[in-house]
N, C-alpha and C positions, 0 to 999 in steps of 0.2 A: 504493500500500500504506500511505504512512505516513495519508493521510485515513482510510483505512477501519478503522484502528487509534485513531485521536483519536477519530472517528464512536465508536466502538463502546463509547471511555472514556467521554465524553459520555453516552453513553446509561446505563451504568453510574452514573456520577453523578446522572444525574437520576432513576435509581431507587432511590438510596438518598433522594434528598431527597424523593420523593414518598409513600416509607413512612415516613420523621419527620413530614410533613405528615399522613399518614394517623393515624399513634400520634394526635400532636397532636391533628387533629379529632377522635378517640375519645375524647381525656379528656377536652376540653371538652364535647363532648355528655353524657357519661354526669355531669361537673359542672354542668351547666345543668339533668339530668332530675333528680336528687338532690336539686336548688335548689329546681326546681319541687313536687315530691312533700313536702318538708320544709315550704314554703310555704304549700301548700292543707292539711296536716297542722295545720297551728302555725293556720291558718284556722276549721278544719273542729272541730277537737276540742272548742274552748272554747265552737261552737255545738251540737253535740250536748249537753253538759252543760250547758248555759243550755233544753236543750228539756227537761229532768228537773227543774231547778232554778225556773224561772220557775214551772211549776204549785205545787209546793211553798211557796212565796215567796205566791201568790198566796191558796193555803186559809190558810197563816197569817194574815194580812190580813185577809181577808175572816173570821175566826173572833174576830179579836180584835178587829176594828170592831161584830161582832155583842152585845158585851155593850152598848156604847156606847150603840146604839139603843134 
């Protein structure tokens, strides 16, 4: 009787440690996707406004090299 009362603590304990471990991997992943998405954001944004901005950049240039000629 008394093993299959330690057994059964045992197992008790090792499911409370394995739902801390679970929380844990939870916040590290949704902190690693958050990383990620923030990442390609902070990537991505300043190349969409460089695709409006370059044409613009470019007719100026090329309109003010034209008096030159």
């Amino acid at each position: 009787m008394i093993q299959e009362e330690e057994i059964i603590e045992l197992l008790r304990q090792n499911q409370e440690l394995l739902e801390k471990t679970y929380k844990s991997a939870e916040k590290t992943r949704k902190y690693f996707l958050y990383t990620a998405i923030i990442t390609v954001l902070a990537f991505l944004l300043p190349l969409i406004g460089l695709i409006f901005i370059i044409p613009s950049f470019i007719d100026t240039y090329t309109n003010s090299t034209k008096g030159l000629l």
